[in-house]
Every structure is written in structure tokens, then in C-alpha cells.
C-alpha positions as CSV (number, residue, x, y, z in Angstrom):
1,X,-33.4,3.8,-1.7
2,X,-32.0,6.3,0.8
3,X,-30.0,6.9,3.3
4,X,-30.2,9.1,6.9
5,X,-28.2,11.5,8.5
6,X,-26.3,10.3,10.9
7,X,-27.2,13.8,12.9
8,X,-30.5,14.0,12.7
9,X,-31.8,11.2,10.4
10,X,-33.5,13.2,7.8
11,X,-33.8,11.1,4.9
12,X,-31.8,11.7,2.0
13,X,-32.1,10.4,-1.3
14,X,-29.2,7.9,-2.7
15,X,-29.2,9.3,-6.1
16,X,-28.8,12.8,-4.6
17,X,-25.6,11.5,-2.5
18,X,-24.0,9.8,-5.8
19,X,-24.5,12.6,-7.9
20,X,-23.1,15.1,-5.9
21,X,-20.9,13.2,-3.5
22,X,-18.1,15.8,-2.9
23,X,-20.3,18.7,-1.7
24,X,-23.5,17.2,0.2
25,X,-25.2,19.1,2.9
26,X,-28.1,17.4,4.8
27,X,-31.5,19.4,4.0
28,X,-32.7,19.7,7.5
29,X,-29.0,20.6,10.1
30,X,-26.9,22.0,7.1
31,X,-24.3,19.1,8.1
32,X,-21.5,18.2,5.1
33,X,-21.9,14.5,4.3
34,X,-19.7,12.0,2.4
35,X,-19.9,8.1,1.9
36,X,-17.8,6.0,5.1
37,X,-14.6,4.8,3.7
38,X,-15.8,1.6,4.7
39,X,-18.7,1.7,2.4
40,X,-16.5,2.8,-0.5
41,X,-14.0,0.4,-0.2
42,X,-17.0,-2.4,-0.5
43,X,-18.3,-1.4,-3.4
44,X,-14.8,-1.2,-5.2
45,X,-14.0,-4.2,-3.9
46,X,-17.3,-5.8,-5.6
47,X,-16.9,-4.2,-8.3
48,X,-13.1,-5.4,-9.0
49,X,-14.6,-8.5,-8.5
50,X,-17.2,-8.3,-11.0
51,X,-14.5,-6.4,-13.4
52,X,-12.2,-9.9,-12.8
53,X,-14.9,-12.2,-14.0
54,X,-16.2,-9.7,-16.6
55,X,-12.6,-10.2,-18.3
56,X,-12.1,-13.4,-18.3
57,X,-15.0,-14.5,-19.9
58,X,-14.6,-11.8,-22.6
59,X,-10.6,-13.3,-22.4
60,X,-12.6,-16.4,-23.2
61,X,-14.8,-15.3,-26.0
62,X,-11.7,-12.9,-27.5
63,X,-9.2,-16.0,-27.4
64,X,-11.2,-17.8,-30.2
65,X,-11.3,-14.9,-32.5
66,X,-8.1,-14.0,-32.8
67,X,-7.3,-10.2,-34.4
68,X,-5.3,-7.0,-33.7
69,X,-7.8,-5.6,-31.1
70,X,-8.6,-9.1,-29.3
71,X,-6.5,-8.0,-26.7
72,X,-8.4,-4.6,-26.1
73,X,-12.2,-5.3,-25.8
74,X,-11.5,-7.7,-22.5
75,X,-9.8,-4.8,-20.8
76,X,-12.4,-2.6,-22.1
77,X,-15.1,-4.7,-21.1
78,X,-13.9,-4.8,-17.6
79,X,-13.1,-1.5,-17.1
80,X,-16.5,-0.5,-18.1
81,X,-18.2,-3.1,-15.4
82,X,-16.3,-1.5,-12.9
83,X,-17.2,1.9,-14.3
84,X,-21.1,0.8,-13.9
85,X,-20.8,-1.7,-10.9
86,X,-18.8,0.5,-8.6
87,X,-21.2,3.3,-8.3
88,X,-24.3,0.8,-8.1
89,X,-22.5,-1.4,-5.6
90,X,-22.4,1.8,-3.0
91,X,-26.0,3.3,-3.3
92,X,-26.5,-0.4,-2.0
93,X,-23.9,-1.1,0.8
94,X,-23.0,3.0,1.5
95,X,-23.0,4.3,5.1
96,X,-23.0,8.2,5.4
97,X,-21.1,10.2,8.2
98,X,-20.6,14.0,9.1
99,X,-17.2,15.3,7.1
100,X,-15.0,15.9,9.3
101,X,-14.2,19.3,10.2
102,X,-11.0,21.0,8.2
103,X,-10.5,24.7,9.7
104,X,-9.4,26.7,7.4
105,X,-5.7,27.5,6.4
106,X,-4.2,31.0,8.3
107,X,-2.5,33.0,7.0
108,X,0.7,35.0,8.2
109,X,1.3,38.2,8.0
110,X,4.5,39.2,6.1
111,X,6.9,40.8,8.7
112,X,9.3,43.3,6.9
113,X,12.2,42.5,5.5
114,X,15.1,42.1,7.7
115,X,17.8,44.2,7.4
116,X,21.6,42.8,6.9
117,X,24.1,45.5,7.3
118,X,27.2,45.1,8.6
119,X,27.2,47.7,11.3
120,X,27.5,45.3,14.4
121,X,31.0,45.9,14.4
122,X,33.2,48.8,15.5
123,X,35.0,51.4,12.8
């Protein structure tokens, strides 16, 4: 699966996009790429859903055996689906757009130090 730039519709590859999501540049403008908020806010809403059910049927399971870590492996089991579903969920639903541009931070020059003498009266 793959997605296009939005700038000039080179195809670029999903895996590429997931692995290095924070720094992508399209291979054919040199544009910086990220996932649409949109698109991420799908696939973590997915995959809270799929961490939901994942828990409660492990709830289910855990409830019958009762023990010191019962508690643990539906929480675990949850957080792990939406450790695997989240990331699988976007390669499917993800929609990429240019980064938007952030110039970069000035700097100003130190002035010198200002001088506070009391000579503004008379003597």
C-alpha cells in the first residue's frame, strides 16, 4: 500500500511513512510530509475501540481464574492491541499533507548592559 504526495503525487511507500514518520521528505520535490491529523485521530480511535473489546473479553476469561495478577493481563492485553492496531489502522485510513512551514527561531543580539548610576541629579 502507498500513499502520494500531495505536491506532486510521487508515490511513496506506507511502510516508509510509519517507520520514519517525524522526518519524511518526498523522493521526487524534497517536500516534509507527516500523516493529517485527521488520519491519526482514526486510527486511534479504532484502535481504542479494538483495545475496549480486547479487555473485556480478557476481563471475561481473567474473572474465572481468579489470582494476584488477574487484574494485570486484561490491561496488558489491551494495551498491547492498541500498541499493534494503532499503527496498522493508519497505513490503512492515513492521508499525507506538506508540514507546515516553522521558520526558524531569531535570535537577538545582546545589547550592552545598561548603566544605573545615579548621576541624573545635580551635586
Amino acid at each position: 500500500m502507498a500513499r502520494k504526495c500531495p505536491n506532486c503525487f510521487c508515490t511513496i511507500p506506507a511502510t516508509k511513512m510509519l517507520v520514519y514518520s517525524g522526518d519524511v521528505n518526498c523522493t521526487s520535490c524534497h517536500n516534509s510530509l507527516e500523516f493529517s491529523a485527521f488520519s491519526r485521530n482514526i486510527a486511534a480511535f479504532g484502535a481504542l475501540i479494538l483495545a475496549a473489546v480486547v479487555f473485556r473479553v480478557s476481563q471475561a476469561y481473567y474473572s474465572g481464574h481468579p489470582g494476584a495478577l488477574g487484574w494485570v493481563f486484561p490491561v496488558l492485553f489491551a494495551y498491547l492491541a492498541y500498541s499493534v492496531a494503532s499503527p496498522i489502522l493508519l497505513v490503512f485510513v492515513a492521508d499525507l499533507q506538506l508540514l507546515p512551514f516553522e521558520p526558524a527561531p531569531v535570535e537577538q543580539p545582546h545589547s550592552a548592559p545598561v548603566s544605573h548610576s545615579s548621576h541624573h541629579g545635580s551635586h
